[in-house]
Backbone bond lengths (Angstrom), bond angles and torsions (degrees), N, CA, C in turn:
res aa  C-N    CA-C-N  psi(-1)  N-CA   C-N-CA  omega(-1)  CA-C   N-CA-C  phi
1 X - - - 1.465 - - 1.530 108.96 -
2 X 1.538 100.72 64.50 1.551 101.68 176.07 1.457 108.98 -72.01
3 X 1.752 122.22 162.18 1.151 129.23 -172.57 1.561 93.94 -141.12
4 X 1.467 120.01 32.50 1.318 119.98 156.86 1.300 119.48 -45.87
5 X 1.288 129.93 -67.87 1.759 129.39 171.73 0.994 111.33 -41.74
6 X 1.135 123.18 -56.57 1.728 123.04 -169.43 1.858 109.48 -64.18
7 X 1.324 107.13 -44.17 1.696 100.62 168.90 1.371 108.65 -48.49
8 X 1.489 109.13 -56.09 1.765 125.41 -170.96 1.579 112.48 -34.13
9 X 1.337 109.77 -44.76 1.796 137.75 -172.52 1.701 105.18 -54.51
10 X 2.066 87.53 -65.04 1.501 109.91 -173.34 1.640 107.70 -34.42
11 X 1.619 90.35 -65.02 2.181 110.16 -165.98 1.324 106.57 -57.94
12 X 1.047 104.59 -38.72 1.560 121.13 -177.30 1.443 119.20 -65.59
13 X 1.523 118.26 -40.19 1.452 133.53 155.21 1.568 124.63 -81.95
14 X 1.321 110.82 -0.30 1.638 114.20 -166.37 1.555 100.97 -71.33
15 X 1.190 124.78 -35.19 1.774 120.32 -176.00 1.648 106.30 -77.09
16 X 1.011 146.01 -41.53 1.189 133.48 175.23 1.772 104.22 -91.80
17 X 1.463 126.24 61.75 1.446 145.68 165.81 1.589 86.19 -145.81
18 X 0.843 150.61 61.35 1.516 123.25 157.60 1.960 105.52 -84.47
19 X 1.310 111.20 -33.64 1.694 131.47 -160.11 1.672 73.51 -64.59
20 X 1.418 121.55 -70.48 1.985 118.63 -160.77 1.199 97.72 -76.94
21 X 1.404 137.31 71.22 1.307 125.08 135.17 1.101 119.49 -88.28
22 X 1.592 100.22 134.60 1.766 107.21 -169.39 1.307 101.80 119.49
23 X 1.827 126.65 -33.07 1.572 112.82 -158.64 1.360 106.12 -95.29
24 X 1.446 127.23 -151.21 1.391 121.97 -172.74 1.719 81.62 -133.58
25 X 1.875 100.18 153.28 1.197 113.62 169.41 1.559 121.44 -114.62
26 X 0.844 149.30 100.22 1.468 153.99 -170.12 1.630 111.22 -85.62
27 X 1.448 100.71 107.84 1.419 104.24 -178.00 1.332 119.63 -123.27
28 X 1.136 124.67 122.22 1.818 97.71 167.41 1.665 101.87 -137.87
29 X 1.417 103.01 158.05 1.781 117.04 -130.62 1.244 126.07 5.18
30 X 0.891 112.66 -83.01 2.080 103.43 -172.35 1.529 100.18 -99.88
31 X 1.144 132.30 -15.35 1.281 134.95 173.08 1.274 143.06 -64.75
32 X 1.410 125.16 108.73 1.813 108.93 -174.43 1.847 98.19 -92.30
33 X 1.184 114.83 113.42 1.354 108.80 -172.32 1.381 117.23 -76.73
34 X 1.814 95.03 -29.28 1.743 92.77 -173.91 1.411 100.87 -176.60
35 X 1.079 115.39 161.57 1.521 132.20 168.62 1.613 118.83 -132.37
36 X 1.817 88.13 125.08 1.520 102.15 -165.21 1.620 110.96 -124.22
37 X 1.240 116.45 147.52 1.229 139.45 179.62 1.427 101.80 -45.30
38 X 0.916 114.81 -58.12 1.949 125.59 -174.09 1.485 118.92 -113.76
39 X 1.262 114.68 157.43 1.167 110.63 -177.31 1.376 109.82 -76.27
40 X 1.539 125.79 -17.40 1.360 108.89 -136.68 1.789 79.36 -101.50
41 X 1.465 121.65 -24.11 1.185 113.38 -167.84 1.684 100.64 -86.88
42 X 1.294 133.19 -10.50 1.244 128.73 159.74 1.725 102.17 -63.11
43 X 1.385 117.10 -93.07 1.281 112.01 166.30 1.360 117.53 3.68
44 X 1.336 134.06 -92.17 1.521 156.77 177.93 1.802 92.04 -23.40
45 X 1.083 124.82 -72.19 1.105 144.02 -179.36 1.448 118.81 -47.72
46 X 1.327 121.30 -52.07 1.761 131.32 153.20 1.658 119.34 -51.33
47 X 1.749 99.74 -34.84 1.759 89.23 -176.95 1.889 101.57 -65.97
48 X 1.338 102.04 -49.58 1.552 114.64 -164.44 1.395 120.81 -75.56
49 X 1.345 122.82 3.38 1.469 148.07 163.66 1.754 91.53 -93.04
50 X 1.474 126.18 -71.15 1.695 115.62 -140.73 1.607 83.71 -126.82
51 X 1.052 122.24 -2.06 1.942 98.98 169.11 1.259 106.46 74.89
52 X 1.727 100.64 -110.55 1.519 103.47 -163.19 1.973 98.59 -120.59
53 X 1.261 92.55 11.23 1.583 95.60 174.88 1.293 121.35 -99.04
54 X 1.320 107.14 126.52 1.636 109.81 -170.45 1.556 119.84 -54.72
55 X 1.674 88.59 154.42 1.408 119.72 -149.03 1.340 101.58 -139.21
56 X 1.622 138.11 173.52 0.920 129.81 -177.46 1.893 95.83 -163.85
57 X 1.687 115.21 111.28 1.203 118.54 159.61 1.096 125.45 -110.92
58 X 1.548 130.44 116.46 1.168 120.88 -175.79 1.688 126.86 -155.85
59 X 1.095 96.76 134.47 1.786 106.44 -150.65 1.633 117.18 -57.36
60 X 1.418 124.21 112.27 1.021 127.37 -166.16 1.637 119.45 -76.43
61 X 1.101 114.35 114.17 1.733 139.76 172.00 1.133 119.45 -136.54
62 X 1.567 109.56 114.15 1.495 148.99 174.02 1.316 93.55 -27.20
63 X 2.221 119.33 -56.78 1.217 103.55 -133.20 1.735 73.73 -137.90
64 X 1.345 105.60 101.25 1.827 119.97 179.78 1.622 103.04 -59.80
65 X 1.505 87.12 127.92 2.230 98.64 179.13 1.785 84.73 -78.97
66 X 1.421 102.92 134.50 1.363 114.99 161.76 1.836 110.29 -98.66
67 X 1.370 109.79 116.90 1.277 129.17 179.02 1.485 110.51 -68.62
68 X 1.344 126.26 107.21 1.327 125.53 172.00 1.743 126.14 -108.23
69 X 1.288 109.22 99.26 1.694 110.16 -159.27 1.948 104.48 -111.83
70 X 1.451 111.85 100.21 1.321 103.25 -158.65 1.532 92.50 -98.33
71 X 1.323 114.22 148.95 1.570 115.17 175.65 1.352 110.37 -124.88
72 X 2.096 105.30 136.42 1.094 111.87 -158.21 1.913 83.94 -91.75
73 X 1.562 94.76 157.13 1.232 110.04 -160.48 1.836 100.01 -114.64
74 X 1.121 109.06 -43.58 1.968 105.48 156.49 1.431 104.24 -118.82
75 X 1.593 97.50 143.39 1.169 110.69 -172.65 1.450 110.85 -70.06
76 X 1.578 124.98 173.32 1.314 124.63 -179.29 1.496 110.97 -114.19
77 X 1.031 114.44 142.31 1.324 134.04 -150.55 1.639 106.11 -121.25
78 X 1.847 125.99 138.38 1.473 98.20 175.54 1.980 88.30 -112.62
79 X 0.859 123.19 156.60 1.353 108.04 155.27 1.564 133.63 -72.12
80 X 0.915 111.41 115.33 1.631 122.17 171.68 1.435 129.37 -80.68
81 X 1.005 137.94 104.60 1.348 136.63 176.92 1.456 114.83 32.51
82 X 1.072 115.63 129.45 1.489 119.56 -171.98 1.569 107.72 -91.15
């Protein structure tokens, strides 16, 4: 259940969204069906349009937060009384 197209749509539509930043975009394959205030009413709206066929909601920002999750690889230790 890739959602390659539907990202493709999003990036591809992200410069003419600058006004809905903040809203949700509901797409499924080449289609932007709609833009909604909330996620849950995008969502709501994707089940009862496509059921169990993929869909894609996802919150539109100009300027993407890059997630940085570093993992410590030995643990840290304090010394305790010798």
């Amino acid at each position: 259940m890739s959602l390659e197209r539907e990202l493709e749509v999003f990036r591809r539509k992200l410069p003419e969204w600058t006004s809905e930043e903040g809203k949700f975009a509901l797409i499924e394959g080449d289609n932007v069906v709609g833009i909604y205030g909330a996620y849950e009413d995008a969502l709501r709206d994707g089940y009862q349009r496509f059921q169990l066929s993929p869909f894609l909601v996802k919150q539109i920002h100009c300027l993407e937060q890059v997630q940085f999750i570093s993992r410590i690889t030995t643990p840290c230790h304090t010394s305790q009384g010798k």
